[in-house]
C-alpha positions as CSV (number, residue, x, y, z in Angstrom):
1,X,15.7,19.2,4.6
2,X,13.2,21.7,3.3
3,X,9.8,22.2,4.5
4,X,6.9,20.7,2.4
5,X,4.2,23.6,3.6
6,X,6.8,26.1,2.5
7,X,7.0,24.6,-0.7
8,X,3.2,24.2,-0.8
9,X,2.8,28.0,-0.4
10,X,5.2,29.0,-2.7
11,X,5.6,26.7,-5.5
12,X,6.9,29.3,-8.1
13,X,9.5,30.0,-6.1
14,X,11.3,26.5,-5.4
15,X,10.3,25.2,-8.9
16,X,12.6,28.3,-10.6
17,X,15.3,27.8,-8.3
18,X,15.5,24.0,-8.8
19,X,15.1,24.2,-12.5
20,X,18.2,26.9,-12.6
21,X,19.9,23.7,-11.0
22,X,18.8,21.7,-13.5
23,X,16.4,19.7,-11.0
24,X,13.2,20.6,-12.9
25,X,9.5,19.1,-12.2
26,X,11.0,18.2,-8.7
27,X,8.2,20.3,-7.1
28,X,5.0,18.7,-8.9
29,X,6.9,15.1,-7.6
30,X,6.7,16.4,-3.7
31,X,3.6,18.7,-3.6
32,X,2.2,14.9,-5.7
33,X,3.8,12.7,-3.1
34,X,2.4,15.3,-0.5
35,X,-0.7,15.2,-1.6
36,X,-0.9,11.0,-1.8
37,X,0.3,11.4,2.3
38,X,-2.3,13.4,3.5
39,X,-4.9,11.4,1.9
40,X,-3.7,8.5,2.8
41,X,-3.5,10.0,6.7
42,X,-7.0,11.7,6.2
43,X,-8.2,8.1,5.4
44,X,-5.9,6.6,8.2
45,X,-7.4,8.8,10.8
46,X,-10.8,8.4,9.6
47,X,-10.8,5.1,9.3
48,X,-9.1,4.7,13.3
49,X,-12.0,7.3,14.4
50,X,-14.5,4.7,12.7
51,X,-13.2,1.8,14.4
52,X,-13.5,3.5,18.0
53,X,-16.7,4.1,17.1
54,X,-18.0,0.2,16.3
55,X,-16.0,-0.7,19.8
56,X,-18.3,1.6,21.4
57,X,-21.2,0.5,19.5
58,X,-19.9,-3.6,19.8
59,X,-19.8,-2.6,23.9
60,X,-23.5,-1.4,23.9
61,X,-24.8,-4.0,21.6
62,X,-23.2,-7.0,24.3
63,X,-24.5,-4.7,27.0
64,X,-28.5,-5.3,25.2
65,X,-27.6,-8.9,24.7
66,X,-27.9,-8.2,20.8
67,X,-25.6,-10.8,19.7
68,X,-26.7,-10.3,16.3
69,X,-25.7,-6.4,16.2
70,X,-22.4,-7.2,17.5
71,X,-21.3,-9.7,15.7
72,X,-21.8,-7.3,12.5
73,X,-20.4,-4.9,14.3
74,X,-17.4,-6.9,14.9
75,X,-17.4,-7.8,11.6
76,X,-16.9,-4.5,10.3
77,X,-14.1,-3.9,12.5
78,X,-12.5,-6.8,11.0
79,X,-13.0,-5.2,7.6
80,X,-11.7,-2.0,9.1
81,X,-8.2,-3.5,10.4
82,X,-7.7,-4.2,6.3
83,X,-8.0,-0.7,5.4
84,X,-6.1,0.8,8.4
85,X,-3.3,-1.6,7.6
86,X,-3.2,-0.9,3.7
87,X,-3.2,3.3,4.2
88,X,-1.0,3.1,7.5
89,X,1.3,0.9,4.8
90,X,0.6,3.7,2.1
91,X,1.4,6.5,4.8
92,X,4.7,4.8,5.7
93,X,6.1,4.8,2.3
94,X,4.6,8.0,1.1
95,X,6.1,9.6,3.9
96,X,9.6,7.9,3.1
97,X,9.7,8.7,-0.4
98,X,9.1,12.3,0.4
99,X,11.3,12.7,3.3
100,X,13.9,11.0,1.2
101,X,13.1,13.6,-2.0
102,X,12.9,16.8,0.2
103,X,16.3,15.5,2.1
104,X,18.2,14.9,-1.2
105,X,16.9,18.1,-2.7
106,X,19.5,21.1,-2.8
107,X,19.4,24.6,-1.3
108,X,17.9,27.4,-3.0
109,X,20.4,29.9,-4.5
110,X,20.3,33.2,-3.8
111,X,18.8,34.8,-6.9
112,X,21.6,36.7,-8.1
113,X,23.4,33.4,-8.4
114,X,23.6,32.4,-12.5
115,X,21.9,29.5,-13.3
116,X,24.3,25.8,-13.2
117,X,23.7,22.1,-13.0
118,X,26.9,22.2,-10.5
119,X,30.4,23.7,-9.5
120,X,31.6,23.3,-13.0
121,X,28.8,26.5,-13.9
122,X,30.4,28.9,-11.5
123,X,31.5,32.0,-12.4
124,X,34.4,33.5,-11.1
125,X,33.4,36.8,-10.3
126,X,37.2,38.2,-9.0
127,X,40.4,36.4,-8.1
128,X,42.6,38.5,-5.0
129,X,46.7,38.0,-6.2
130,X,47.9,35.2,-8.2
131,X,47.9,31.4,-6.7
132,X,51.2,29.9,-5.6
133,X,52.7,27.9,-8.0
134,X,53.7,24.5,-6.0
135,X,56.4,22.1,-7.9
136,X,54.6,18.9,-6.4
137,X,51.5,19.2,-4.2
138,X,51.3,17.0,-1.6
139,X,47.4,16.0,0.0
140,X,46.5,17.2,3.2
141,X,46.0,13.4,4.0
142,X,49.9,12.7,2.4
143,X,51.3,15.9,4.6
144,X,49.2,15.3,7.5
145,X,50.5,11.6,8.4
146,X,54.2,12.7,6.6
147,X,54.4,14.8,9.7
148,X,52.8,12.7,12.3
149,X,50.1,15.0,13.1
150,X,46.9,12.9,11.5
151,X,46.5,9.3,12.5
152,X,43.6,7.3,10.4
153,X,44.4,3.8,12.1
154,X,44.2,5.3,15.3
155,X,40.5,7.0,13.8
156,X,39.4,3.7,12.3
157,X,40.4,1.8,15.3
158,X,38.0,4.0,17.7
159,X,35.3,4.8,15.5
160,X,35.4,3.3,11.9
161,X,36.8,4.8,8.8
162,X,36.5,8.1,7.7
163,X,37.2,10.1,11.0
164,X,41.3,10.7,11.4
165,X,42.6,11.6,15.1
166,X,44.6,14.5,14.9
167,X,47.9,15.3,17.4
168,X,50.0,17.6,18.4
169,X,50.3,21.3,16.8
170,X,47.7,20.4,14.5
171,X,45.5,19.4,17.3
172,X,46.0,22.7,19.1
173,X,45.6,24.6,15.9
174,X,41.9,23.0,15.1
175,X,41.1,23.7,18.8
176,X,42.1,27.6,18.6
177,X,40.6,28.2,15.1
178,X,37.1,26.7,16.6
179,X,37.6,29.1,19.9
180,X,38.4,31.8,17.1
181,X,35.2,31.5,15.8
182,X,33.1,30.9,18.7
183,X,34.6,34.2,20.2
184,X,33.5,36.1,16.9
185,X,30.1,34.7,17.1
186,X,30.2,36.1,20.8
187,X,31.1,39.7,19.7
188,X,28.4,39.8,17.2
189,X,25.3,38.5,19.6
């Protein structure tokens, strides 16, 4: 998820990157939705700092016997719990809406990267040898439970569909490509 101060300090910068993935205006939508959620949490705060204040006030008003004074006092609080309860409603949904914008938002490309709405814009920029040509393709999924090593009823069983249990060779194989990399992260630290 990207970081809405970040975006805040440089809105140039996110704005051309999203619109060269054709996800232009995105940045007036979040620095607007940013801007709605810290007014509504200004307002939220200020409105909370009032309401400890009238307490304090309500406390030494019954200490004077000042009926009177407290009951406007309490009053006010009253009015208070309306406004805390319409912006802490107004913060809550602000601060989905722009969570749930910034989350679904995509990385920024690097800047040498040509501008595309998705895959289908790449460029290839070189191809190393020629592809295999394969009479009939099989899946991964097909070829993984022809040969026994992927089992998706076991997966489903355990933990719910879309997770597979794999066995055997391939099993070993995941485990030993993972220790691969973990040793090459090692010798680069």
């Amino acid at each position: 998820m990207h970081d809405i101060k970040a975006i805040r300090d440089n809105p140039d910068l996110y704005e051309q990157a999203w619109s060269a993935k054709g996800r232009s205006g995105v940045v007036a939508e979040a620095l607007s939705l940013d801007a709605t959620l810290r007014a509504a949490q200004t307002a939220l705060q200020e409105a909370q700092s009032r309401r400890n204040d009238l307490s304090k006030q309500i406390g030494q008003a019954k200490g004077r016997k000042d009926e009177a004074e407290a009951a406007r006092l309490m009053a006010e609080v009253e009015t208070l719990k309306g406004d805390l309860e319409t912006q802490g409603q107004v913060e809550r949904e602000t601060g989905e809406a722009l969570r749930d914008l910034l989350a679904g938002l995509p990385n920024l490309p690097a800047p040498d990267v040509p501008p595309g709405a998705d895959e289908n814009d790449n460029q290839e920029v070189r191809r190393w040898g020629e592809p295999f040509a394969i009479a009939s393709p099989k899946d991964h999924v097909d070829l993984g439970e022809t040969l026994g090593l992927m089992d998706f009823e076991a997966a489903a069983r355990m933990s719910g569909s879309r997770f597979v249990v794999l066995k055997g060779q391939l099993a070993r194989l995941e485990r030993a490509l993972g220790q691969f990399m973990l040793e090459i992260g090692r010798a680069h630290v």
